[in-house]
C-alpha positions as CSV (number, residue, x, y, z in Angstrom):
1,X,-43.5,45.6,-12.9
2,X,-39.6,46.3,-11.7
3,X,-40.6,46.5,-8.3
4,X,-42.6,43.0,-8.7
5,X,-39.7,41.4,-10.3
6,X,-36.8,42.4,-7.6
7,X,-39.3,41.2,-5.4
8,X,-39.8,37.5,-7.1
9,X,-35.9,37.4,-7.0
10,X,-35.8,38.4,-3.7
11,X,-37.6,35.4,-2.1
12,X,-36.1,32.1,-0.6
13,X,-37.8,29.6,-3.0
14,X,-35.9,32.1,-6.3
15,X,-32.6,32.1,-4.8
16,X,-33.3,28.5,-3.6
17,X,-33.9,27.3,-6.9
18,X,-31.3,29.5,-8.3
19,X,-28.5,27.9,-6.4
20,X,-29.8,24.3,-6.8
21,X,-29.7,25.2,-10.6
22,X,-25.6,26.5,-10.2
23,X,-24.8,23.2,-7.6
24,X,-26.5,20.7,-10.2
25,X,-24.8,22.8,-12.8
26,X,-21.2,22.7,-10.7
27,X,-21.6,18.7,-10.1
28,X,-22.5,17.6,-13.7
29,X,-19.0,19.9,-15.1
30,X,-17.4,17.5,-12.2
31,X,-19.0,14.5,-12.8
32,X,-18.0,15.3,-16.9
33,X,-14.5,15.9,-16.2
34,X,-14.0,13.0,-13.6
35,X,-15.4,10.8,-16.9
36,X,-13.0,11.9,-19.1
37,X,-9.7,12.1,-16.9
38,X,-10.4,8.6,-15.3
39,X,-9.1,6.4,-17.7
40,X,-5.8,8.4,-18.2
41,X,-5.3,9.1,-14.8
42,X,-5.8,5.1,-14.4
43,X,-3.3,5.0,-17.5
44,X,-0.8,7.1,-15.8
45,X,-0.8,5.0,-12.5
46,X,-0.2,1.6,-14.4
47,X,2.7,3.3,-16.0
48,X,4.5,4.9,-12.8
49,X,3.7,1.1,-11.2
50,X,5.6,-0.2,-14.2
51,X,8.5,1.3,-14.0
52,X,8.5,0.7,-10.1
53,X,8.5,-2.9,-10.9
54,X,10.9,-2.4,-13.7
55,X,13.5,-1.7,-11.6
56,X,13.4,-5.3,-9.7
57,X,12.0,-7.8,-12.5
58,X,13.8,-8.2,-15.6
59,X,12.3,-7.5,-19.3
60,X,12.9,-11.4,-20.2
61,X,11.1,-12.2,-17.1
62,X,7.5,-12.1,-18.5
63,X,5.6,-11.1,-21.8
64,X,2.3,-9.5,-20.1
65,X,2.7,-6.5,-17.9
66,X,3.1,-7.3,-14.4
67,X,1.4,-4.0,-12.9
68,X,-1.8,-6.1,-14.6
69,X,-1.8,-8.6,-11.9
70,X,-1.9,-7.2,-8.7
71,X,-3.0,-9.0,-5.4
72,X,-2.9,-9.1,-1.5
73,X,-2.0,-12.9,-0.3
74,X,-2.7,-13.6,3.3
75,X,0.4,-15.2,4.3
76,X,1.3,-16.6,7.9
77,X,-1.8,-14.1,9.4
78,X,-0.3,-10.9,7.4
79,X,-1.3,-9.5,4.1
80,X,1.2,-9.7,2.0
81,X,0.7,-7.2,-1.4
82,X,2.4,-8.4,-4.9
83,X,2.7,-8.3,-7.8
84,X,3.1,-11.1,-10.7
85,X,5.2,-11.5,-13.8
86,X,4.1,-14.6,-16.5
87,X,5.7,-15.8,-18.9
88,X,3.8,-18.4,-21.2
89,X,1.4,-18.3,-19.0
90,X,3.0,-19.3,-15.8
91,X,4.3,-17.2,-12.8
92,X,7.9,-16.9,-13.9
93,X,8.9,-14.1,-10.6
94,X,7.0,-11.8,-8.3
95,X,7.9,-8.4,-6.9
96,X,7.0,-8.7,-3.2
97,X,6.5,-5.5,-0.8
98,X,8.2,-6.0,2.7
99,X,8.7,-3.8,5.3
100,X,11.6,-4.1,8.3
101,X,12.4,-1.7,11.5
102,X,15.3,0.7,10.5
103,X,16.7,3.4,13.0
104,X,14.4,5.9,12.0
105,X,11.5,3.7,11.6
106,X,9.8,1.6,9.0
107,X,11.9,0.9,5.8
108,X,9.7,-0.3,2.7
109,X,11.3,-2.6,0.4
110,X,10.5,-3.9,-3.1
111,X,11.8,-7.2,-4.4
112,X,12.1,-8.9,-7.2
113,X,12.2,-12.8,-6.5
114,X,12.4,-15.2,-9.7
115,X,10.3,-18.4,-9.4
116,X,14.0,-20.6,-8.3
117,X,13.7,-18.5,-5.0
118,X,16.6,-16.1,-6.9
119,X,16.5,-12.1,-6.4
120,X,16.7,-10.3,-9.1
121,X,16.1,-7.0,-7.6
122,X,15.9,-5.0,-4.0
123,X,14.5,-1.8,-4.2
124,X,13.4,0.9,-1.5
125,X,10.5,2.1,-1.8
126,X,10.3,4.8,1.5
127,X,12.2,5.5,4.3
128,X,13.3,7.8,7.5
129,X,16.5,7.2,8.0
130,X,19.2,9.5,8.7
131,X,20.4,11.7,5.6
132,X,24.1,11.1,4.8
133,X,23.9,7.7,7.0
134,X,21.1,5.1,6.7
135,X,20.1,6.3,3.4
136,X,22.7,4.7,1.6
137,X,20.5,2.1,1.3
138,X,18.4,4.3,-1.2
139,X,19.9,3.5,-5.2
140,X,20.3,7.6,-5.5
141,X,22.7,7.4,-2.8
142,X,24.9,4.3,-3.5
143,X,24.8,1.2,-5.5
144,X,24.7,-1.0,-1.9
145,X,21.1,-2.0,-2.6
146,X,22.4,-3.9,-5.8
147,X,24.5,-6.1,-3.8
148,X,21.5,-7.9,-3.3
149,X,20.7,-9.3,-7.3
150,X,21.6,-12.6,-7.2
151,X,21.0,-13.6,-4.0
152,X,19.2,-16.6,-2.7
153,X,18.4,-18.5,0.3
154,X,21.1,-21.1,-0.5
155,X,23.6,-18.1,-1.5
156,X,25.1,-16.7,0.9
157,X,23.5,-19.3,3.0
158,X,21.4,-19.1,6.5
159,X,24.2,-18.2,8.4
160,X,25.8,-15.2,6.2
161,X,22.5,-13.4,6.0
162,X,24.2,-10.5,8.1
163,X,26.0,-7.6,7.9
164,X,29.3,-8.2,8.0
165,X,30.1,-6.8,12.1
166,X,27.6,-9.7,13.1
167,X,29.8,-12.1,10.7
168,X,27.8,-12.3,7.5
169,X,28.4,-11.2,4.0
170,X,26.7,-7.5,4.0
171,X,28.5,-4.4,3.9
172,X,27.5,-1.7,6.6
173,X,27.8,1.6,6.6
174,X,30.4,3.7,8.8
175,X,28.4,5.1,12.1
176,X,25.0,3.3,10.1
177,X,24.8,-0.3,11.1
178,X,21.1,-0.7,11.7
179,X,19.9,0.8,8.8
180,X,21.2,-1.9,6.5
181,X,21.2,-4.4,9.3
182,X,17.2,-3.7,8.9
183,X,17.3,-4.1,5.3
184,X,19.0,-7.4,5.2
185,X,16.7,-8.8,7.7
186,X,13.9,-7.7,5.7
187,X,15.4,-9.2,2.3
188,X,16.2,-12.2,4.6
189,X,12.8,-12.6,5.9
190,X,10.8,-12.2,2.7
191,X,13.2,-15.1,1.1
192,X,12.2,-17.5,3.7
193,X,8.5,-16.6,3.0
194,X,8.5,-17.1,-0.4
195,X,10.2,-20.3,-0.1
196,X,7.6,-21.5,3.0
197,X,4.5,-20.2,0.6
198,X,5.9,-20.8,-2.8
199,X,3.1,-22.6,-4.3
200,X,0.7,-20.4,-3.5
201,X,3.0,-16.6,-4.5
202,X,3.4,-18.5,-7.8
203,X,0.3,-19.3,-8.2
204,X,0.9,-22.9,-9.0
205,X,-2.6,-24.9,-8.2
206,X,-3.6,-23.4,-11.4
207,X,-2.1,-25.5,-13.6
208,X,-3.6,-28.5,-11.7
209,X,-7.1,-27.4,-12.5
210,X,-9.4,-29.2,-14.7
């Protein structure tokens, strides 16, 4: 009777079964634990997101989360990914993500942009630039980035959106002009598409709907 049951266990279609039984077993723990930990894992994301957004977009600025509404635009042939802030209903800012060609290679910028066409907050998001040099564009670093709140198309005006050493009204950093040369641009470049696609970044055919 021993010898006949080694033997059952011995055979492919046992251990076959016996390791379907432990995968099935393996997948349902996974599948039961991917269940539970979704929606705080989702939780956790919308908060970090917050805070990101935090950081260019005032409290005042809306009374409904803006990591709720996220979208991708298509704007001028380029997707353009943001994020909006409502007040009352209405788009009262967005925080835009831009990208611009640093020394190192792709800077990623965050900006908050009120619904006047006004900043209210540049952040970066990632870069490669070159430690003690280009990235005193990062907040950690310096306060340069903050230079920006305020800032409009209209203010400086077209021709002062420079750094200073091409005769605008940026700082630069000593040995580090193209970093924040990059930056500017980028800033620069996002303002005028926001002002060219305004109606549609504020969502503003809405409230022409019947």
């Amino acid at each position: 009777m021993l010898f006949r049951s080694l033997a059952l266990r011995e055979r492919p279609t046992f251990l076959g079964a016996l390791l379907g039984g432990f995968a099935l077993l393996v997948c349902g723990a996974v599948a039961l634990s991917s269940t539970l930990t979704a929606p705080l894992i989702t939780q956790r994301q919308q908060e970090d997101t917050q805070r990101l957004l935090a950081q260019v977009l005032p409290n005042q600025a809306y009374d409904q989360l803006p990591s709720k509404e996220e979208l991708t635009l298509t704007l001028d042939g380029k997707p353009v990914h943001l994020f909006r802030a409502r007040r009352d209903g209405k788009v009262s800012a967005i925080a835009l993500f831009a990208e611009s060609r640093g020394y190192s290679g792709q800077i990623k910028l965050l900006l908050g942009i009120d619904a006047s066409g006004v900043l209210t907050g540049v952040r970066v998001v990632s870069h490669t630039e070159t430690p003690g040099l280009g990235d005193k564009i990062d907040l950690s670093k310096t306060n340069w980035i903050l230079g920006f709140n305020g800032k409009s198309l209209e203010n400086p005006g077209e021709s002062h959106w420079k750094v200073k050493k091409d005769g605008g009204d940026f700082d630069s950093f000593t040995g580090a002009t193209i970093t924040p040369r990059a930056v500017v641009k980028g800033v620069h470049e996002s303002l005028i598409l926001f002002a060219k696609h305004k109606g549609e970044l504020l969502d503003l055919s809405a409230g022409t709907k019947e």
